[in-house]
C-alpha positions in Angstrom: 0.0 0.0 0.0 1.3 3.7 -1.0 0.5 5.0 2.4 2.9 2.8 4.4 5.5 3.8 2.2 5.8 8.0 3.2 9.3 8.6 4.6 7.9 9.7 7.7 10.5 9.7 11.0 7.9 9.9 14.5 8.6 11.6 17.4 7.0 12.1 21.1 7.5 15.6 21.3 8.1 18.9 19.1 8.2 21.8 19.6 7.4 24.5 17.1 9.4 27.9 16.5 6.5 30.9 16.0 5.2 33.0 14.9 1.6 32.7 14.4 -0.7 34.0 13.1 -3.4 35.5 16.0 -6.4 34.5 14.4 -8.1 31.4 12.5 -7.9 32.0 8.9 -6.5 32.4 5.7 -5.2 36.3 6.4 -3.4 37.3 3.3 0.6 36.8 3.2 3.0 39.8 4.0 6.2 38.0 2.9 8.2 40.2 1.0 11.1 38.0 0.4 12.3 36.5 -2.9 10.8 33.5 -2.1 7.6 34.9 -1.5 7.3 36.7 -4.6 7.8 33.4 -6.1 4.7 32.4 -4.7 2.3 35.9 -5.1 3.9 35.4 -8.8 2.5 32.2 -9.3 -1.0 32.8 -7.6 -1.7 35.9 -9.3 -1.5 33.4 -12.3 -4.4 31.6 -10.7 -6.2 35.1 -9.6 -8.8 33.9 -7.1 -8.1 30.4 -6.6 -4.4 30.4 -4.9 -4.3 32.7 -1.8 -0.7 33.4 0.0 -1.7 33.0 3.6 0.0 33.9 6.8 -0.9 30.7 8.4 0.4 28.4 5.8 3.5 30.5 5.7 4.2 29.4 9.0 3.4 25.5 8.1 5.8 26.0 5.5 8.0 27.0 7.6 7.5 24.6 10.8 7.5 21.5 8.4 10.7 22.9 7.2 12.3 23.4 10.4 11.4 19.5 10.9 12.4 18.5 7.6 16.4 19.8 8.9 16.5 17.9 11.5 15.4 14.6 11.1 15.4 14.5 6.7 11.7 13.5 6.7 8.1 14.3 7.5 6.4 14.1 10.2 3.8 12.0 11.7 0.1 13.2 11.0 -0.7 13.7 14.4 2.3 16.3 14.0 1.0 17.4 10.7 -2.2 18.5 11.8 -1.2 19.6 15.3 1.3 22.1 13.2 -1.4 22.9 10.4 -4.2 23.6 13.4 -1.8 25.6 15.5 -0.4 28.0 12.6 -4.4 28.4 12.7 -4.6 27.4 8.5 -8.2 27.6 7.2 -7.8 24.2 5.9 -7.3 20.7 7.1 -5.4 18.5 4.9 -1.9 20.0 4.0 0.1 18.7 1.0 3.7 19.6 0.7 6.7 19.6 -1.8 10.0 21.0 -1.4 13.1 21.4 -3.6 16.5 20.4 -1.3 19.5 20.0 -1.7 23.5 20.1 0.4 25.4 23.2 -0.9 28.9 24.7 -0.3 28.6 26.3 3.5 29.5 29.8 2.0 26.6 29.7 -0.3 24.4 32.7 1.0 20.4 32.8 0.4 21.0 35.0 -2.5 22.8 32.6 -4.4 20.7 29.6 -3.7 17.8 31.8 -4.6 19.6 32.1 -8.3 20.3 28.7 -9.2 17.1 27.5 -7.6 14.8 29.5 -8.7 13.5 27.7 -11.7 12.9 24.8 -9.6 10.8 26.3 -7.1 8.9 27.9 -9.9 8.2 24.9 -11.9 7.5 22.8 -8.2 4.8 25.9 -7.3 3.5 25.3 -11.1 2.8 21.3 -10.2 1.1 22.0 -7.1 -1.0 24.9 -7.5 -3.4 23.6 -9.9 -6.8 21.8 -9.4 -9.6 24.5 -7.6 -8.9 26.8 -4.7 -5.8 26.5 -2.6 -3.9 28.4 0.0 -0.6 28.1 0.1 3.0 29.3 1.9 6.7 29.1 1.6 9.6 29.3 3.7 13.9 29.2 3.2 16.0 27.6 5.6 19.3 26.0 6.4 21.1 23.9 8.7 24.9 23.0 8.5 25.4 22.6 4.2 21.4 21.2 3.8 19.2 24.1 2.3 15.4 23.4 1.7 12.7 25.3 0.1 9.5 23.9 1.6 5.8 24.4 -0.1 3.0 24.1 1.9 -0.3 24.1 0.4 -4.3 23.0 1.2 -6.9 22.7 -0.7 -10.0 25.3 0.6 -13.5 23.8 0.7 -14.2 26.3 3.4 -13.5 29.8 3.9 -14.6 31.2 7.6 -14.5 34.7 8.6 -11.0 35.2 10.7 -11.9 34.5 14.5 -10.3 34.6 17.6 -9.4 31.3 18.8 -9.4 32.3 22.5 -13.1 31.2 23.9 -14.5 34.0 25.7 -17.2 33.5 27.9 -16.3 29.4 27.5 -17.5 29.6 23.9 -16.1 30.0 20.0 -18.1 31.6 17.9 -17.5 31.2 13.8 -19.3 32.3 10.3 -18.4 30.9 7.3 -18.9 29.4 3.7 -18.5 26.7 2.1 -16.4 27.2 -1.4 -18.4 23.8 -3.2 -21.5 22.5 -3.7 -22.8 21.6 0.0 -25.8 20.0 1.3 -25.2 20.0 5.2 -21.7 21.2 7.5 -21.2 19.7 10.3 -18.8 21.4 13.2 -17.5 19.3 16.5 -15.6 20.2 19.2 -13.4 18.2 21.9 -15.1 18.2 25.6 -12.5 16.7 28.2 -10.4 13.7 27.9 -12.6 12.0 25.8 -16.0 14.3 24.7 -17.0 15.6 22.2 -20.0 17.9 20.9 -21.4 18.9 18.2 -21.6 22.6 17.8 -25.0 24.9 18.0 -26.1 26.5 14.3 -27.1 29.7 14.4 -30.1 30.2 12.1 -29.4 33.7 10.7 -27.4 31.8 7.2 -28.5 29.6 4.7 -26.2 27.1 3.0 -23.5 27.0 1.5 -23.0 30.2 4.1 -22.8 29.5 7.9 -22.9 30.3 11.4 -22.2 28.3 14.8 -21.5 29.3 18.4 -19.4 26.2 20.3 -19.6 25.4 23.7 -15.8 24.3 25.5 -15.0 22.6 29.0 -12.8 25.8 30.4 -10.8 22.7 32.1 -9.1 22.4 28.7 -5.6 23.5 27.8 -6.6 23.2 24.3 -9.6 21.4 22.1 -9.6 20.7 18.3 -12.4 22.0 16.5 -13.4 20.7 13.1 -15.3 22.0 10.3 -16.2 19.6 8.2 -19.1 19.8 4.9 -21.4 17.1 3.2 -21.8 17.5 -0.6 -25.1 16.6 -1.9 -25.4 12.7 -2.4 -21.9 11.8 -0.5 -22.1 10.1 3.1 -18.1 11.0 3.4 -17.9 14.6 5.0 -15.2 17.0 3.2 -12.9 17.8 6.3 -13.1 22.0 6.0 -11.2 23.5 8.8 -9.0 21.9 12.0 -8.7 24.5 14.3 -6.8 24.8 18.1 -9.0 26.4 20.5 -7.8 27.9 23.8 -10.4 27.7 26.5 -8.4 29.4 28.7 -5.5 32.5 28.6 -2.5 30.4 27.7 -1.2 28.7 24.5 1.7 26.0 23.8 3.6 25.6 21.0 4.9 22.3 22.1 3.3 19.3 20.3 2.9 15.5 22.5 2.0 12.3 20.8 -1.3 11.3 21.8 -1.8 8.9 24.3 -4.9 7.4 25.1 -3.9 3.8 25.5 -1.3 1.4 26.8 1.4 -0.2 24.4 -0.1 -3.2 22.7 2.4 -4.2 19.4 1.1 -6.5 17.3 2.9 -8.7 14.7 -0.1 -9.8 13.0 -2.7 -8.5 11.5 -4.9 -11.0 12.8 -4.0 -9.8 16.1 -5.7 -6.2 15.3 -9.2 -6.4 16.2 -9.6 -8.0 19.3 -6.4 -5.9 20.7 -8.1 -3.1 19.5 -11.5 -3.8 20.9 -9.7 -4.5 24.1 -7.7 -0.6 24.5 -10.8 0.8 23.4 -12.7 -1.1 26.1 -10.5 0.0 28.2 -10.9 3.9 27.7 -14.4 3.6 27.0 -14.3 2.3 31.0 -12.0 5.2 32.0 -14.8 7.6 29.8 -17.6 6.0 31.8 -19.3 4.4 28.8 -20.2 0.6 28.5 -18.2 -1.6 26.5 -18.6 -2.7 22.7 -18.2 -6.3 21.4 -15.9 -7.0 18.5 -18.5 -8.3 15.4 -16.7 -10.7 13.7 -18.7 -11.1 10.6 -19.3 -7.4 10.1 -15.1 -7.0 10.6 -14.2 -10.0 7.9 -16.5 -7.3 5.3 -14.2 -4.5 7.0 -11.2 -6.3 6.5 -11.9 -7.0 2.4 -12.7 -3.2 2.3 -10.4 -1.3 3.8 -7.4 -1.4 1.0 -10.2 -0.2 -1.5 -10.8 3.0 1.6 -7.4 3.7 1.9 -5.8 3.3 -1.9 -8.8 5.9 -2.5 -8.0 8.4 0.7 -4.1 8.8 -0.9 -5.6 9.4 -4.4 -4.6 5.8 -6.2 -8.5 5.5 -6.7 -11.3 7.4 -7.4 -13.0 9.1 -4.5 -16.2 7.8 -5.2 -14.4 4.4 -3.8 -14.8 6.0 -0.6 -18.5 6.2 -0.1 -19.0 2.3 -1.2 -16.8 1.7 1.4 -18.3 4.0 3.8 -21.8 2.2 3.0 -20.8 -0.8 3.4 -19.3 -0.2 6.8 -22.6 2.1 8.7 -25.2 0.2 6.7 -24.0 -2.9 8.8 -25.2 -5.8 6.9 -23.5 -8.6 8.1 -24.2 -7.3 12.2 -25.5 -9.5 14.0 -28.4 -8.2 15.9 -31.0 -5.6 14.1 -28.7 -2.2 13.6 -30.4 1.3 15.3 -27.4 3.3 13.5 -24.4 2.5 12.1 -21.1 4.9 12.0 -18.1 5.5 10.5 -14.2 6.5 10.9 -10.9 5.6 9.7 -6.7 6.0 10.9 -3.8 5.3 10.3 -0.5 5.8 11.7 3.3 5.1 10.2 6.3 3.4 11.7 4.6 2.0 14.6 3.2 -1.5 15.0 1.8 -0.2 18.1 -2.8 -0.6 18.7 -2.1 2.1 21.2 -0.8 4.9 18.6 -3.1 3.8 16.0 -6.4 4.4 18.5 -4.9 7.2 20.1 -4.7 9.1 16.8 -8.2 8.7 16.2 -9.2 9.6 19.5 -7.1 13.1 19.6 -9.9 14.4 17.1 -13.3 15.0 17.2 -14.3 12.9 14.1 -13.0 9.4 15.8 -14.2 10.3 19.2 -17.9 10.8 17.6 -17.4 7.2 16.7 -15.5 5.1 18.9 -16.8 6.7 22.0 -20.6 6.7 21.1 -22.4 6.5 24.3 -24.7 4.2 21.9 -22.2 1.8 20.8 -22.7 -2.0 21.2 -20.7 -3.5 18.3 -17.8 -2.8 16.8 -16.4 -4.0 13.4 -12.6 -3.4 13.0 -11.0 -3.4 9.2 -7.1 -3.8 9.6 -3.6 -3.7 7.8 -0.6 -4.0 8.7 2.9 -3.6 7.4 5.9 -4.8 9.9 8.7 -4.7 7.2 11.7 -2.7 8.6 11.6 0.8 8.5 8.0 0.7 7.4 6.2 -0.5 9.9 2.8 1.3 9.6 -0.9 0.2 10.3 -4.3 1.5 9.7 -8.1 0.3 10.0 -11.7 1.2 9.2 -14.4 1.2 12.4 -17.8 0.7 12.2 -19.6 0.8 15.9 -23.5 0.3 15.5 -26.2 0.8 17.9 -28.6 -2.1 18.5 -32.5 -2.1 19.2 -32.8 -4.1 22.4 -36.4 -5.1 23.9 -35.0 -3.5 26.9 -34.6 0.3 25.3 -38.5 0.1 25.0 -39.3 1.6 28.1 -36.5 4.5 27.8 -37.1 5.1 24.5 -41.2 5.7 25.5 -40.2 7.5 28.2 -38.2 10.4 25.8 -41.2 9.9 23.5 -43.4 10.8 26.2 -40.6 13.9 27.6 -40.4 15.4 24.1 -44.5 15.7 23.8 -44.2 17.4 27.0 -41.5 19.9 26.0 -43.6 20.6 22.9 -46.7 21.3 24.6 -45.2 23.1 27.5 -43.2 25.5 24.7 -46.8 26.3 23.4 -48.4 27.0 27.2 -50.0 23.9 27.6 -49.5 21.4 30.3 -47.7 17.8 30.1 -50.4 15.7 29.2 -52.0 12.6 31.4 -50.1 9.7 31.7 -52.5 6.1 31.2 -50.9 4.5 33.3 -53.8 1.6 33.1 -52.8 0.6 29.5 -48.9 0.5 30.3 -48.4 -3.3 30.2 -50.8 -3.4 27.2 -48.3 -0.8 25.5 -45.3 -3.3 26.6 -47.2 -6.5 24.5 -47.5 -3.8 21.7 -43.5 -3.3 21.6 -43.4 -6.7 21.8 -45.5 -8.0 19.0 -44.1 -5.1 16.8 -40.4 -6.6 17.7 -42.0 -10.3 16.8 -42.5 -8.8 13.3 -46.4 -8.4 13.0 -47.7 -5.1 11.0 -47.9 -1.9 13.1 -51.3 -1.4 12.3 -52.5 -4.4 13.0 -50.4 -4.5 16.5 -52.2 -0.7 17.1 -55.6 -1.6 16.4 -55.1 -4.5 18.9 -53.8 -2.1 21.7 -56.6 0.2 20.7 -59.4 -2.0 21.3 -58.0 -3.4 24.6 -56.9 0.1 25.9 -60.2 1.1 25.4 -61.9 -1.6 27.5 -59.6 -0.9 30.4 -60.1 2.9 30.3 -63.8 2.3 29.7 -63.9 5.3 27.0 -63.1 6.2 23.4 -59.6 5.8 22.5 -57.6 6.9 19.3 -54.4 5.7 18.0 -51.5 7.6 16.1 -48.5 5.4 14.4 -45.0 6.7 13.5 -41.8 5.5 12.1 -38.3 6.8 12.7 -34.9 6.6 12.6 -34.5 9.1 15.6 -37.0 10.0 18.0 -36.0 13.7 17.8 -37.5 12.9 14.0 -40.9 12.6 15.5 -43.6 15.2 14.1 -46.7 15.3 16.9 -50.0 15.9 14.9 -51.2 19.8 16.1 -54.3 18.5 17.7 -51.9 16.5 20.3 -49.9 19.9 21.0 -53.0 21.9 21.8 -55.5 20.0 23.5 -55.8 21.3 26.8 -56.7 17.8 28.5 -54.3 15.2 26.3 -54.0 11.5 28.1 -51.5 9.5 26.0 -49.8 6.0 26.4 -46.6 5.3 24.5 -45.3 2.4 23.3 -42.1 2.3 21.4 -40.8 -1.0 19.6 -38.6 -1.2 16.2 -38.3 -3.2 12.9 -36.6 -3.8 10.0 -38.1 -3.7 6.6 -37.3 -5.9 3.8 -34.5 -4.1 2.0 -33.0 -1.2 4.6 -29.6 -2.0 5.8 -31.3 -0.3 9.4 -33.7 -0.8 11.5 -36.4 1.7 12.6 -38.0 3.1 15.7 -42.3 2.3 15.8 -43.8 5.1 17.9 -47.3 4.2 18.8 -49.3 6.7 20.4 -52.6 5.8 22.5 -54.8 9.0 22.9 -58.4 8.5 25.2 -61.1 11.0 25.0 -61.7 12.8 27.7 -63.6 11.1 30.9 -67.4 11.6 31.0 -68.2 12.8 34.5 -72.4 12.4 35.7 -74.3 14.4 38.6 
């Protein structure tokens, strides 16, 4: 595989130089130097599509400093920590650099002549294909000179911010530079949270706005902007950016280390070590542990090579959403699937389960995933390469909820919680609880579960509801994905004198890779009271 192949040379710790740049953004270049013109030169060829930028100025220029002293690239925890703390407007930087030893009296002027073709044609080569930001930086060490490039492709372009979070909140506005049918932004919480961020509704797509909530316990959180183009189940990462919920910064990146060493010489080894570290966290997280699915993972394990060759551009990126399909819609899961999700990692020179899940779990995208509150299975994808000096590893996760007979109750009782919030948000009171009928409404769940038609199973709990009431009853069927889905017919959110009884069960129809929520809703007409 291509990937396992980068020359890249991991480290625990670096730390970068400075500056940066004080706000998230791409804030136009100031670099005046000859290299810089190189670069303004060859964007104004592409006039509104390459932007010089501060930010990637200074990834330039930190991935060149690293480039000195170890002859390599970094490891992608490194790459984005560097790309998120020059605060860049994109997420995934690309890089090419022209290098080379040279006599130590060779001043910058003189490289700058006999080089200067090659850093043109190298800016030529990488500048091309749709909007880009870009930098470039000069440096030396002993008789090595390198020019580095640093360059991102812009999906999104946000209004510069200040990454501090006053108040214990970021606030951000936005667009998204391609066709876009939803954008998504997340946030790290903690150790191991994660939220999704609160849209503003003064913007319509492909313009946004959204106001995140941070735990001021933080040092630092990743934020991630990420959009969904119309018919694609594979978000289009937008922005990483480092928040700072409190008043200091560091410039001093750690590798990520949310699990104990578990190296692996096998790949058959993968899954179950993996289920076991992420076990493990999930206990330290306070979150029930997942079982490893082994059918769904042997379908994983065929398609991960097909993800991957398409994530490094050796396949069309189409490939990806197959893939991502066949993981979340969970076909070969045992059990009936509620939802299904989806993430992906990989790390280089390490055999090591405890680097590959920790770099998932440093950003918000994996955490959303491996660390679903909901999760029950877990289908692990792996490969492995242990040749020397290439020792890399990567794997697609799918973690799916199931519908259990025992989430009937709870899931009645948020049915039941989110009439009341409706009503109560239009100045009416929660509505009567028919308590009676409540062990009629757990047979309903039941039969539904067993597979017999919904109407059929409501008209059944209508007729014996209403000879235990002794009055009129109606009944009101929906199905879901979500409970938040739910739509409550006007009638039910403004009569004054509602009595309801909720039962919730699920199926599966012939066909859908997922199974669906049954919401049926018992309503009795009002008692009739005599002199």
């Amino acid at each position: 595989m291509e990937i396992f192949r980068l020359d890249i040379h991991p480290v625990d710790e670096w730390t970068l130089e400075g500056p940066f740049p004080e706000q998230v953004g791409a804030l136009p270049s100031t670099d005046t130097g000859p290299w810089g013109a190189l670069l303004h030169e060859a964007a104004r060829r592409r006039a509104g599509l390459v932007l010089p930028s501060e930010g990637m100025n200074c990834v330039a220029r930190e991935l060149g400093r690293f480039y000195l002293a170890h002859r390599g690239q970094p490891p992608q925890a490194l790459k984005r920590f560097i790309a998120a703390r020059c605060h860049t407007s994109v997420t995934r930087v690309g890089t090419a650099w022209v290098s080379q030893d040279v006599p130590v009296h060779y001043d910058e002027g003189q490289v700058f002549t006999r080089w200067k073709q090659s850093v043109q044609e190298t800016l030529e080569r990488h500048l091309g294909g749709g909007p880009r930001t870009a930098g470039i930086w000069y440096g030396k060490r002993d008789d090595h000179v390198v020019v580095m490039v640093a360059y991102g492709i812009r999906t999104v372009q946000v209004e510069p911010f200040d990454p501090f979070a006053v108040d214990g909140r970021v606030e951000l506005r936005g667009e998204v530079l391609e066709n876009v049918a939803e954008v998504t932004v997340r946030v790290n919480r903690g150790r191991f949270g994660v939220a999704e961020c609160e849209q503003v509704e003064d913007s319509i797509l492909p313009r946004f706005h959204f106001v995140c909530e941070v735990d001021p316990g933080d040092v630092s959180a990743y934020l991630s902007v990420d959009s969904q183009r119309p018919g694609r189940l594979l978000g289009t990462p937008g922005i990483l950016a480092l928040i700072w919920p409190g008043s200091s910064t560091t410039q001093t990146y750690r590798r990520p280390g949310y699990a104990e060493s578990w190296p692996v010489i096998q790949v058959d080894e993968m899954p179950d070590g993996l289920v076991a570290l992420l076990n493990q966290i999930r206990g330290r997280a306070g979150l029930d542990p997942v079982e490893l699915d082994v059918a769904q993972s042997e379908l994983a394990e065929e398609l991960a090579p097909h993800f991957f060759s398409a994530a490094f551009g050796q396949n069309p990126e189409a490939q990806m959403d197959l893939v991502v399909l066949g993981m979340m819609a969970g076909w070969r899961v045992e059990g009936m699937v509620e939802a299904g999700r989806f993430t992906a990692a990989w790390t280089m020179r390490s055999n090591d389960l405890g680097d590959l899940i920790s770099e998932s779990l440093a950003f918000p995208a994996g955490r959303e995933v491996l660390l679903d509150a909901r999760a029950d299975r877990l289908a692990v994808g792996p490969m492995l390469e242990i040749k020397p000096g290439r020792e890399s590893m990567a794997a697609v996760f799918g973690t799916y909820a199931l519908f259990t007979a025992q989430a009937h109750d709870s899931m009645a009782r948020r049915v039941y919680g989110q009439l009341e919030s409706e009503r109560r948000a239009r100045g009416r009171s929660a509505p009567e609880r028919l308590v009676d009928v409540t062990p009629l409404c757990h047979e309903a769940a039941m039969r539904v579960q067993a597979g017999l038609d919904p109407s059929d199973v409501m008209s059944v709990l209508i007729r014996e509801s209403s000879n235990v009431l002794r009055r009129p009853v109606s009944g009101w069927i929906a199905e879901v994905a979500d409970i938040e889905e739910l739509e409550f017919p006007t009638e039910y959110l403004e009569d004054p004198s509602l009595a309801v009884a909720v039962a919730v069960g699920h199926r599966k129809r012939e066909g859908e890779p997922w199974g669906r929520y049954v919401v049926l809703l018992v309503v009795a007409a009002p008692e009739s009271r005599g002199a």
